[in-house]
C-alpha atoms as one frame of an Amber mdcrd trajectory, in Angstrom:
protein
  80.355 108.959  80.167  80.816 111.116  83.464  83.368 110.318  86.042  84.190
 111.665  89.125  87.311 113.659  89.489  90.843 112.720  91.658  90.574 113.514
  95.270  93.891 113.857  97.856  94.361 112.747 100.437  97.347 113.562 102.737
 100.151 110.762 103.030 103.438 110.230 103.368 105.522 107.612 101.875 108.440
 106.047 104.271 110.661 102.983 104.396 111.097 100.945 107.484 113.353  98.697
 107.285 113.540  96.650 104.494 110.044  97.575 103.401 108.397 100.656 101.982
 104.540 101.523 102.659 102.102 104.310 102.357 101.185 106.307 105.781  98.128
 108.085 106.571  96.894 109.940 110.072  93.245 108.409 110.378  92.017 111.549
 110.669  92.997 112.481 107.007  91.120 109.988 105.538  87.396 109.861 103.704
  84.558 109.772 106.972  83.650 106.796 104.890  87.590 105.414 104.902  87.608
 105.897 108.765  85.989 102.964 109.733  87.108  98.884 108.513  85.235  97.947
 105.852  84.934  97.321 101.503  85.291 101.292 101.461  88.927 101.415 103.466
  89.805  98.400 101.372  88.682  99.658  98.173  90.530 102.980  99.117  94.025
 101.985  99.609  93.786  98.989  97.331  93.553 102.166  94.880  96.425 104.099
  96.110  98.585 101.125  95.905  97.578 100.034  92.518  95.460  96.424  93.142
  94.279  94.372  91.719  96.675  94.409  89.517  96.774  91.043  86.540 100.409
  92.351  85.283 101.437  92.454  88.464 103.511  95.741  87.916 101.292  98.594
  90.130 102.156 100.434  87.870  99.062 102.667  88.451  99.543 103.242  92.112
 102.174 103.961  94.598 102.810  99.872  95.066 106.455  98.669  94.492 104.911
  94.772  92.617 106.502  92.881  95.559 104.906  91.807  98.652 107.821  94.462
 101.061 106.339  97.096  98.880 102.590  96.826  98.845 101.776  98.036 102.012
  99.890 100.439 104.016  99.253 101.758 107.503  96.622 103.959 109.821  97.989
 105.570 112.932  96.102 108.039 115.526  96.055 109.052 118.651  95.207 106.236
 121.021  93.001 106.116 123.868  94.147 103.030 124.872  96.043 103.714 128.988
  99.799 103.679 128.195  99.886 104.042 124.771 100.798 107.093 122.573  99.370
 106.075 119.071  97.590 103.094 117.537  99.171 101.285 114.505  97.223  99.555
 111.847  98.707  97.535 108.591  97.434  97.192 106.209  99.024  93.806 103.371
  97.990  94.915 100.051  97.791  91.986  97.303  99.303  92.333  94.461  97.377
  90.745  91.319  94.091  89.822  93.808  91.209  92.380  95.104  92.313  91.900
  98.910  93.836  93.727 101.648  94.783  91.420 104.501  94.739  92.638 108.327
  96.015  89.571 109.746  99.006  90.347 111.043 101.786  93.086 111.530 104.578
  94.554 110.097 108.107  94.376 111.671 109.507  96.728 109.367 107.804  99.495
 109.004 106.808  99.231 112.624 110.356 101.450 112.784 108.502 103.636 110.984
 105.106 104.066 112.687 106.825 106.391 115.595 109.017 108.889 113.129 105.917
 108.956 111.326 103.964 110.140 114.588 106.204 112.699 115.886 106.666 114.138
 112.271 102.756 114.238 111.754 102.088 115.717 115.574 100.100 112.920 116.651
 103.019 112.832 120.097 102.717 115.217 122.805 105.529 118.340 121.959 106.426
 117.682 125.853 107.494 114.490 125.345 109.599 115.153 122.180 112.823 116.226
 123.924 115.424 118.864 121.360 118.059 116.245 121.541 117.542 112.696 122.539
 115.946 109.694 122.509 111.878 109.707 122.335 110.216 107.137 123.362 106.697
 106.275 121.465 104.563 103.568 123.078 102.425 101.899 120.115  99.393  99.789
 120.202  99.610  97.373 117.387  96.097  96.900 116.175  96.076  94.089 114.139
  97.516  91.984 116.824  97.200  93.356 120.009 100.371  94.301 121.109 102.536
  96.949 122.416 106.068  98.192 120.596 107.918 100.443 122.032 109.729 102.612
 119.843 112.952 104.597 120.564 113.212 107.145 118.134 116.623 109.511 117.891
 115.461 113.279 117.845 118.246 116.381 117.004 117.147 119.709 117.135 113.153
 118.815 117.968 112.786 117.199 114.908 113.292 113.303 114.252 116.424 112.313
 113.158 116.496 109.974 110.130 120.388 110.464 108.759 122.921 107.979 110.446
 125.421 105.327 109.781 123.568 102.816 111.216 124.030 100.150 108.575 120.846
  97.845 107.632 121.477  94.992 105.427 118.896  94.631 102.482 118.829  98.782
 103.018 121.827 100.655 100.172 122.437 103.817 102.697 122.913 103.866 106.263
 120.576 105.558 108.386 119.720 106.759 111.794 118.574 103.425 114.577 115.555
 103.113 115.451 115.302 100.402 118.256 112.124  98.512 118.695 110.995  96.297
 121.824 108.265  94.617 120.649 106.716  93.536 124.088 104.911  90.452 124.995
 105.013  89.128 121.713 103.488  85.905 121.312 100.584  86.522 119.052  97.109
  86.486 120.275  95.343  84.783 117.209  92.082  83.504 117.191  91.663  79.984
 116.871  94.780  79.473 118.383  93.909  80.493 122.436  96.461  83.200 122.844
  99.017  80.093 122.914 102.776  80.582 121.720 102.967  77.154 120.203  98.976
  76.183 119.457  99.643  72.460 118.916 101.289  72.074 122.739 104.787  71.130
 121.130 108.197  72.917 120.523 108.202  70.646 117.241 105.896  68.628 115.593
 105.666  65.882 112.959 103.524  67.816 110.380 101.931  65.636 107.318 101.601
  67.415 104.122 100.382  65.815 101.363 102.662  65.401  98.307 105.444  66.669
  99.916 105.797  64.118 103.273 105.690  64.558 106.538 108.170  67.159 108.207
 109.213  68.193 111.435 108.285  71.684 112.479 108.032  74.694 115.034 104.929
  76.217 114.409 105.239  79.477 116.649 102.552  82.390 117.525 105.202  85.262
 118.296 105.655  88.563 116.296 103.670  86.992 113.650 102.467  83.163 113.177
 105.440  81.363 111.706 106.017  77.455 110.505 109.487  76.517 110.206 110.978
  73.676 108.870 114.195  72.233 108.036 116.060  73.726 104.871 117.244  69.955
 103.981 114.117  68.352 104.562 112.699  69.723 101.845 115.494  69.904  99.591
 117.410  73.038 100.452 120.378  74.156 102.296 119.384  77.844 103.578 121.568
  80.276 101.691 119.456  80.508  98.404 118.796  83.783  96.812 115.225  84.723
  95.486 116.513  84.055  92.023 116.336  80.389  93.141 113.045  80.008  94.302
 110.464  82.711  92.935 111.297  81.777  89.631 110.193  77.905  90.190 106.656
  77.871  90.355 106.635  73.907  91.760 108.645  75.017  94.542 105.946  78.105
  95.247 103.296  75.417  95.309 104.859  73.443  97.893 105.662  76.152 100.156
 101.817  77.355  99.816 100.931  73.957 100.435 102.835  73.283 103.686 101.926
  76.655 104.893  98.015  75.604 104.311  98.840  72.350 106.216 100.366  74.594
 109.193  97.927  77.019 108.980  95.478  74.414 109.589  97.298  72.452 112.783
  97.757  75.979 114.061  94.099  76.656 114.176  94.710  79.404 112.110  92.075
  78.310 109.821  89.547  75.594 109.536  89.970  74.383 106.046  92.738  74.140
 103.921  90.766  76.363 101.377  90.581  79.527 103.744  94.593  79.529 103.432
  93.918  82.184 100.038  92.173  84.923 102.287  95.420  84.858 104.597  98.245
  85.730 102.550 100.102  87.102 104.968  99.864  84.810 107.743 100.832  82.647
 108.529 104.546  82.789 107.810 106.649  79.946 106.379 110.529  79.691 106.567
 113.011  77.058 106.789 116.411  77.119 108.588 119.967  75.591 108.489 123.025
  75.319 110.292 125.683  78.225 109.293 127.265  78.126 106.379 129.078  80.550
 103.796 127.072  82.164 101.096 127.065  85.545  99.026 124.497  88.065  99.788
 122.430  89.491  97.315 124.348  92.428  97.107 127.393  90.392  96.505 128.516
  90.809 100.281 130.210  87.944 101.680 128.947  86.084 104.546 131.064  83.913
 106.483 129.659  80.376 108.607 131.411  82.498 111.592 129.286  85.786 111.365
 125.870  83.932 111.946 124.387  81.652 114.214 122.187  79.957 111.935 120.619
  80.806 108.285 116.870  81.215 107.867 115.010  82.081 104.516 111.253  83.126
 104.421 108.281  83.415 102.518 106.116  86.406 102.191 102.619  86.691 100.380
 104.144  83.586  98.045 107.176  84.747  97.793 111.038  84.335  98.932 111.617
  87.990 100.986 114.638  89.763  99.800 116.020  90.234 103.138 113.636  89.338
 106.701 110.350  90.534 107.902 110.562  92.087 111.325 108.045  90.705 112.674
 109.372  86.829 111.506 112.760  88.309 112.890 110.683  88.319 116.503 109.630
  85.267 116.262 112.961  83.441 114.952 114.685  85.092 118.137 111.824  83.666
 120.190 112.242  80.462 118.846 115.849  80.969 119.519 115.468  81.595 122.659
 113.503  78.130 123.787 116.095  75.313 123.684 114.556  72.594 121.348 112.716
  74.135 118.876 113.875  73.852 115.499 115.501  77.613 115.204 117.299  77.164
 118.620 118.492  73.567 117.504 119.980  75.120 114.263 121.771  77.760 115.980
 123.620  75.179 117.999 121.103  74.711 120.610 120.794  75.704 124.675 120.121
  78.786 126.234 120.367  81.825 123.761 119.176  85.636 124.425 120.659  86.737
 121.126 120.635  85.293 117.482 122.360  86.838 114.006 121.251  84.814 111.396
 122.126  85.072 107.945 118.971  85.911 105.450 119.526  86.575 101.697 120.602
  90.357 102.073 123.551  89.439 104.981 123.304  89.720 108.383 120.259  90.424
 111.634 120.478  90.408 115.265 116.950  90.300 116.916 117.439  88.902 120.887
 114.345  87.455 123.208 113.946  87.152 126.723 112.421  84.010 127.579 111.168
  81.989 130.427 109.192  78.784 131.738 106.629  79.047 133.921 104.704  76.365
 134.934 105.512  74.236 132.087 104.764  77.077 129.693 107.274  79.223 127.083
 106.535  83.211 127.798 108.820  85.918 126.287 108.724  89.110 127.669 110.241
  90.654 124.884 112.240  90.796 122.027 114.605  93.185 120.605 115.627  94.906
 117.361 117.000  97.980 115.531 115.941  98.832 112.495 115.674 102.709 110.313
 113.504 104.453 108.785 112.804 107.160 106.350 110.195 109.281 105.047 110.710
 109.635 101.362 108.076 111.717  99.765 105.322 113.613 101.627 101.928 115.531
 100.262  98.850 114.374  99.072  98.250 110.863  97.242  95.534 111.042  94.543
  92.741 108.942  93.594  89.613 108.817  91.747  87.067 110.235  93.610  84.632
 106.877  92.434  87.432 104.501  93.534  85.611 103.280  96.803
């Protein structure tokens, strides 16, 4: 039996935030990877290590948990305004699938380190000591994140004690304005809340009928009430990923949202969007222990939220849901905003199951209609190993 041998292909693995992906320049992939399509798929499905039935990656570069399988494609960008364009890439874990839906939050902190390091930014606009700002066109969604990204000596600067929770060792910040960021999806018309309300009475079969913000901003989120369906919003992952009844029901209200969101037609479509839409429920403050053991008072946060990502409980928060929970925040009478006390807000820190994040929003009503400028995090990021990844050369 003949077989082709390994090929490598330059990468470089980074954290951002509280996830870890796989980073390529487009220009260092296959021609054939260069373009969207089964090949691309097939490729990084095969760096990662899916499909995977153990669920373990263990032949591939994936960490087995949905902040861990990930990958993204930046290059230069043509687009007026813009320095790079950003593509993610959501690898599935056990299932043949690479979903393109939506963004990442996290290692969005990442994309512009990345750039400069790879010399896909301008030297002139690099200063030796500073702050450099990267303008990034976020592919998948259509958006623009500005990136402000600490430089010492020419080179980015990635040690710190900026102090992430869900992250062991402090880093260097990396602020992100993600601009604009109401989420242009299709089906939904571009709207920030596609059903017309700031909360709605959603029916879901077997479970009841709950109220709920369903929110286009950062990336498409449902929330719900922690207590309405049986929770009081400082569980652990321990508590839900290991009850397979309770993984059902979440899937099965986010099909039901996905659906009155426009996000999909029918309720079967919900298994080719794993990672959108979001679902995540929230609760007035209360004490809890982080995952870490950390203590976390009622008084430090505003208002606990816990969310699902690709079918599971995330370990800390997903930028991107962090957007849209300040968003939400930021619109008196929404769900979020109600649990954080209500009225006007620009700035939330909620409690998630690692501790602590502040994410702020600038909002506004115009004619009747929720916009929000912008909203605002910091995050870090780090590159961790950098070379060549290797795969077979008859993987895609």
């Amino acid at each position: 039996m003949s077989s082709k041998p390994q090929i490598k292909i330059p990468a470089t693995y980074m954290r951002g935030g509280t996830s870890k992906g796989v980073f390529f320049r487009l220009q260092d992939l296959p021609d054939v990877a260069r373009q969207p399509g089964a090949a691309r798929d097939q490729l990084l499905m095969r760096v990662i290590g899916s499909p995977d039935p153990y669920g373990k990656q263990i032949d591939g570069m994936g960490g087995a948990t949905s902040s861990t399988s990930k990958t993204v494609i930046v290059s230069r960008s043509t687009r007026p305004g813009h320095d790079i364009d950003y593509l993610f890439g959501q690898v599935a874990i056990d299932k043949a699938f690479v979903d393109w839906s939506g963004n990442c939050g996290n290692l969005s902190a990442a994309v512009g380190p990345f750039a400069i390091s790879s010399g896909l930014i301008d030297p002139n606009r690099v200063p030796d000591n500073g702050v450099a700002t990267v303008r990034i066109w976020q592919a998948n969604i259509g958006k623009t994140i500005v990136a402000h990204v600490p430089v010492t000596n020419g080179q980015v600067q990635e040690t710190g004690d900026f102090e992430l929770d869900g992250v062991t060792f402090p880093a260097a910040e990396v602020q992100l304005e993600f601009l604009d960021p109401a989420a242009e999806e299709e089906g939904a018309g571009g709207a920030m809340f596609p059903t017309g309300h700031l909360v709605d009475d959603l029916e879901v079969p077997g479970v009841g009928t709950l109220k709920a913000t369903m929110i286009n901003a950062g990336i498409p989120t449902i929330f719900v009430n922690a207590e309405a369906i049986g929770y009081t919003g400082t569980e652990l992952q321990d508590a839900i990923n290991g009850d397979a009844k309770a993984l059902e029901k979440f899937e099965t209200i986010r099909a039901h949202g996905a659906l009155r969101m426009g996000l999909i037609k029918h309720l079967d479509e919900i298994a080719t969007r794993q990672h959108t839409p979001k679902i995540a429920f929230v609760a007035r403050p209360a004490a809890y222990a982080a995952s870490s053991g950390k203590r976390v008072e009622s008084g430090d946060v505003d208002l606990l939220v816990r969310a699902m990502s690709m079918g599971k409980l995330h370990h800390a928060m997903m930028g991107t849901a962090a957007v849209a929970i300040g968003t939400a925040a930021a619109i008196p009478g929404t769900l979020v905003n109600l649990a954080a006390g209500g009225g006007e807000r620009h700035a939330v820190r909620f409690g998630h199951p690692s501790g602590t994040l502040r994410v702020g929003a600038e909002a506004s009503q115009q004619n009747g209609e929720w916009t929000v400028t912008k909203a605002i995090m910091s995050r870090s990021a780090r590159v961790l190993m950098e070379g060549w990844v290797r795969v077979p050369g008859d993987a895609f």
